[in-house]
C-alpha positions as CSV (number, residue, x, y, z in Angstrom):
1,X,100.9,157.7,88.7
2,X,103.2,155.0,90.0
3,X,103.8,152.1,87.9
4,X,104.0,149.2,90.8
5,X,107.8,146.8,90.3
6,X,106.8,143.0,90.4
7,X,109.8,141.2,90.9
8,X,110.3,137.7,89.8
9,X,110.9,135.2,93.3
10,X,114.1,133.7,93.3
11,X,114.5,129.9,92.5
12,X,115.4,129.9,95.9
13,X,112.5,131.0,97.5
14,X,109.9,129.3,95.7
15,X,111.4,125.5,96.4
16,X,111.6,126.4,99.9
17,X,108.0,127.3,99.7
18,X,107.4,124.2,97.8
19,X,109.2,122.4,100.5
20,X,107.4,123.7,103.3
21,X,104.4,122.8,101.6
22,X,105.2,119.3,100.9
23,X,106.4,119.2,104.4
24,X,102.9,120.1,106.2
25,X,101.0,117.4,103.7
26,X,103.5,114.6,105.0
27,X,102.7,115.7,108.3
28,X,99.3,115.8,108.0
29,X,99.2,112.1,106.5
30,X,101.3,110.8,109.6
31,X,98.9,112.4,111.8
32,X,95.8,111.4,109.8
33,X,97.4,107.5,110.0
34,X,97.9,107.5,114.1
35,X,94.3,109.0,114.4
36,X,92.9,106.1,112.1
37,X,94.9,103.9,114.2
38,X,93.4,105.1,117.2
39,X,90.0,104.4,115.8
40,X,88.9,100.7,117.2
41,X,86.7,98.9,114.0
42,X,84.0,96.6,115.6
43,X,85.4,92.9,114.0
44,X,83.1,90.3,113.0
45,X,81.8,88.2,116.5
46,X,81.2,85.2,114.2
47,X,83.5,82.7,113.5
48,X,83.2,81.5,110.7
49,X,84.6,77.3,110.4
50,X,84.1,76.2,106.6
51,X,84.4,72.5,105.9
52,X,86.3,72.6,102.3
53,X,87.5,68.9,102.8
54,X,84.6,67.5,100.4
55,X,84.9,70.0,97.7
56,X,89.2,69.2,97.6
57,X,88.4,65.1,97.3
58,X,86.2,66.1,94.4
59,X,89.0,67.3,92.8
């Protein structure tokens, strides 16, 4: 029976993984922002004109 050697990763190794990582996740957020940007949002088609003029001289 062979007894299997786990080796410890380097310091090293595992921040570039955490880098790479960290990396892809900023990526995707800049991608995810343009494609919301891309989206067009319906905006209201009313106007709305409030007359506040009354409710400041009652002041």
């Amino acid at each position: 029976m062979q007894l299997k050697y786990n080796r410890k990763q380097s310091i090293g190794s595992t921040l570039i993984k955490t880098i790479i990582k960290l990396f892809f996740v900023f990526l995707l957020i800049i991608i995810g922002i343009f494609l919301i940007e891309k989206v067009d949002f319906p905006s209201p088609e009313k106007k709305y004109d409030i007359d506040i003029t009354n409710e400041i001289k009652k002041l």
